[in-house]
C-alpha positions in Angstrom: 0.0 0.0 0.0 1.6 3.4 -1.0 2.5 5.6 2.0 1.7 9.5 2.3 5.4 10.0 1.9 4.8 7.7 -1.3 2.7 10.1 -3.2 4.4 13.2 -2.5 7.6 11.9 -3.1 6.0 10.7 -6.8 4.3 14.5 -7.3 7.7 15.9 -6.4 9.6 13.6 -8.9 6.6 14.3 -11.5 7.1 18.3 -10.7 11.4 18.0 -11.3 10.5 16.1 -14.5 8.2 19.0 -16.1 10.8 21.5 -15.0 13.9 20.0 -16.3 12.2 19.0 -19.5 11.1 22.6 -20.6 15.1 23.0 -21.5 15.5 19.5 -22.7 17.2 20.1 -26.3 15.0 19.3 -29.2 15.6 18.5 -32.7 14.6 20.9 -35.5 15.9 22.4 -38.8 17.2 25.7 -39.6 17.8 28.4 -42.8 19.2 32.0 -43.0 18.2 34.7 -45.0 19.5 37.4 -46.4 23.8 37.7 -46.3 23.3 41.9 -45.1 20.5 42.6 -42.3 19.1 46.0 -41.5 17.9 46.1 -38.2 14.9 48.0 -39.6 13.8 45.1 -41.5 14.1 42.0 -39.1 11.0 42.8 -36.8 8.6 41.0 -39.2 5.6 39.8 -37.4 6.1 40.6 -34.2 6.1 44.2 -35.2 9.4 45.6 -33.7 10.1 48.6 -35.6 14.2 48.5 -34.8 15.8 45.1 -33.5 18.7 47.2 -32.1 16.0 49.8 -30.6 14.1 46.9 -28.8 17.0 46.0 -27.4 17.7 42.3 -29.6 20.6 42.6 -32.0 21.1 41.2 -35.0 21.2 37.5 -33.8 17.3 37.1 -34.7 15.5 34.3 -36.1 11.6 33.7 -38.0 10.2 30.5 -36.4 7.5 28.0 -37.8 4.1 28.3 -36.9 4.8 25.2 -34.2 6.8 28.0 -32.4 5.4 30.9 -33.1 1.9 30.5 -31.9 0.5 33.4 -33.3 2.6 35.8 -31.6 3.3 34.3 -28.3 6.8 33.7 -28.8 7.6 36.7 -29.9 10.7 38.3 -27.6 11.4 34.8 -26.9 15.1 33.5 -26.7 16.5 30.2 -28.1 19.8 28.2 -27.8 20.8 26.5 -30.9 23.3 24.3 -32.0 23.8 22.4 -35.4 23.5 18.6 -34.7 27.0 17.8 -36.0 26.2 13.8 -35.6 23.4 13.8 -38.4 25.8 16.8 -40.6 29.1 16.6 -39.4 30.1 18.2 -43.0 28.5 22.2 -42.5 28.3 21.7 -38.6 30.3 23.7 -36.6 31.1 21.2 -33.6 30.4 22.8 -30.0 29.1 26.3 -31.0 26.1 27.0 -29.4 24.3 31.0 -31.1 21.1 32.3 -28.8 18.7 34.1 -30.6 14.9 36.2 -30.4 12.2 35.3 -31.6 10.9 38.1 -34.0 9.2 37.1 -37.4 7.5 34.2 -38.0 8.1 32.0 -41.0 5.0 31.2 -42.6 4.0 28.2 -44.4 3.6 27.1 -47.6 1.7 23.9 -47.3 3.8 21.7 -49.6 6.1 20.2 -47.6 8.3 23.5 -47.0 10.2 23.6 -44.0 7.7 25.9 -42.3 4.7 24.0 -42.6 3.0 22.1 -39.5 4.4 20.4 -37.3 8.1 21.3 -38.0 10.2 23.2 -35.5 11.8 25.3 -37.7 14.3 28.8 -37.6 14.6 31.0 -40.1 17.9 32.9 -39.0 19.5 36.1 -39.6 23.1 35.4 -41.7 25.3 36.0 -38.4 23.3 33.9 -36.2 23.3 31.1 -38.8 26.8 31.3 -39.2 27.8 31.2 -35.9 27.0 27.5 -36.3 27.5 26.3 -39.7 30.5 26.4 -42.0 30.0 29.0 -44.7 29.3 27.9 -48.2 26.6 25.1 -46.6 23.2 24.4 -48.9 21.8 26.8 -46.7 19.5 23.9 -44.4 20.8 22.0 -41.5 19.7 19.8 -38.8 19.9 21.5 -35.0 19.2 21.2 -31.8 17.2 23.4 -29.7 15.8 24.6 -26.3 14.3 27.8 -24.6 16.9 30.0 -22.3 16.0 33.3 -20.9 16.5 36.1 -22.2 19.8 38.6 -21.0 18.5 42.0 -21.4 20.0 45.2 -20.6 18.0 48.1 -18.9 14.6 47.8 -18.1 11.0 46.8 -20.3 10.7 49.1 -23.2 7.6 50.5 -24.4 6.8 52.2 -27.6 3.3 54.2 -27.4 1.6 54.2 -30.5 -2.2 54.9 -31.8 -4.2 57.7 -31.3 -6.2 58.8 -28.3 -9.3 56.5 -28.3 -6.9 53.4 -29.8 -3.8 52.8 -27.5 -1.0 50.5 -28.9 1.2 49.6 -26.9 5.0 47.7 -28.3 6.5 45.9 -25.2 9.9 45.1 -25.7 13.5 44.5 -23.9 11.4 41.8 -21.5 14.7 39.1 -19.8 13.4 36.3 -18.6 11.3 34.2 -20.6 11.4 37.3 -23.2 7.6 37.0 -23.9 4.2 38.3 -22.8 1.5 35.9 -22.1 -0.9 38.9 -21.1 -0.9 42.9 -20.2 -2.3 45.6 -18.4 -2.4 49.4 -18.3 -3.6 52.0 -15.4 -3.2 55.8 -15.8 -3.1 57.9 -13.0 -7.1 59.0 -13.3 -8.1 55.1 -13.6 -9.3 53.2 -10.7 -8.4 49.5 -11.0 -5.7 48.3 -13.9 -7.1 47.7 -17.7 -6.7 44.6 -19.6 -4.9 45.0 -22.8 -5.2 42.5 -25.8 -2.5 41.2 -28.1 -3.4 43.3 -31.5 -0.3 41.9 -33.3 2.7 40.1 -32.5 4.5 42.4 -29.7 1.5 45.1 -30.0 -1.2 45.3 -27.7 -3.9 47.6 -27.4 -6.9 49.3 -25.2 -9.5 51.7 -26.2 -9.5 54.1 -23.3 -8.1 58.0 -23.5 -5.1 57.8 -21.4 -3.7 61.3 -22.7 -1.5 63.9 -20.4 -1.7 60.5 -17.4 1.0 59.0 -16.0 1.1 55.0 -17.3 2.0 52.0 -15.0 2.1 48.4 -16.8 1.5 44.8 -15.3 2.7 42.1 -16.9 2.6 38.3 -16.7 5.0 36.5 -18.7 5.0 33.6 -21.2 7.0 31.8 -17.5 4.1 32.9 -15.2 6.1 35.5 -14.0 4.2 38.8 -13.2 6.3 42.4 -13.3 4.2 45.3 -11.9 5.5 48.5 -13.3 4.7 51.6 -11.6 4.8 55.2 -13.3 6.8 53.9 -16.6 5.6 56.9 -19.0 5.3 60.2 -17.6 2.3 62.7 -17.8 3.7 64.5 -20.8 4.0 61.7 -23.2 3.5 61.8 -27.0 2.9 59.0 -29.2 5.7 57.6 -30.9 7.9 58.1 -27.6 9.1 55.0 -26.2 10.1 54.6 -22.4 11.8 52.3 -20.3 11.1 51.3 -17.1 14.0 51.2 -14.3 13.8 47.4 -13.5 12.8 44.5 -14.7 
């Protein structure tokens, strides 16, 4: 007859597996494009206007809709290496390249390497190369798993919209890099105001929040939740972005 000691010793065990398996490596494929990137032109789908002005470099990546989830991986962070066992010819062995999430790659439903259910990374040139020999066929077979995310400063965010249509861009998030949900409270509100995902990194609320100060909540792809008090000041403009002074 199992003891009490029995069962919580197998719920403990059952809790150490999940954990440790959420940065298990798994196997996917990866591409690169482009040889020259412009920061300006690697947000894609998540909408980040500047991948140096959120805060992400240049090591970026698109992923396949597996990943991507419609946005919620965006600002997410991957570890990658080329699996050098199954292509020890364009492999570079034991280099490891960490990228963001920030475009997704979409499918064509043919077989292409996007298409469901592949875990797939289209990279940015420098982060593909930081693995693979140059001169490749430009596809290889890698390894995977979710790390946090190293960020410098504090959460960014861009104010965009107009007075009745508040988008917000939330960028610069360490940690699990991504955000499952968000708020917004101005200083004439009473309680906080649920934003919705409009796009990618974008989220939006329909409430005049002009000449307030703003505060943010966030709760994070990790079940993490930041409260953020007094981020944007009274005499904000759209188009401004702020940062706040932790994470």
């Amino acid at each position: 007859m199992a003891t009490v000691f029995d069962n919580w010793f197998g719920v403990l065990l059952s809790f150490l597996v999940l954990i440790n398996g959420a940065n298990c490596w798994q196997n996917g494929h990866a591409t690169y494009y482009g040889e020259y990137e412009n920061p300006t032109s690697l947000g894609g789908a998540c909408g980040y206007d500047n991948t140096m002005h959120a805060g992400f470099g240049i090591n970026t990546a698109a992923l396949s809709g597996a990943l991507f989830r419609g946005g919620e991986a965006c600002g997410a962070c991957y570890q990658l290496r080329c699996n050098a066992r199954t292509d020890p010819q364009w492999c570079l062995k034991r280099a490891t390249v960490v990228v963001t999430a920030t475009n997704f790659c979409p499918p064509n439903n043919q077989g292409g390497w996007c298409d469901q259910p592949r875990q797939h990374f289209d990279m940015s040139s420098s982060a593909f190369f930081r693995i693979a020999r140059r001169g490749n066929e430009g596809i290889i077979p890698v390894v995977y798993r979710r790390v946090p995310c190293k960020r410098k400063g504090g959460v960014r965010f861009t104010l965009k919209g107009h007075s009745t249509f508040n988008m917000i861009m939330i960028t610069n998030v360490a940690g699990s890099g991504s955000v499952k949900a968000a708020w917004i409270k101005g200083t004439r509100t009473r309680s906080w105001i649920q934003m919705h995902r409009n796009w990618g990194a974008n989220w939006q609320s329909s409430v005049n929040l002009t000449k307030q100060k703003l505060s943010f909540k966030l709760t994070l792809s990790d079940g993490k939740t930041l409260v953020l008090f007094d981020v944007v000041p009274s005499s904000w403009n759209f188009g401004q972005t702020f940062a706040s002074r932790r994470q």
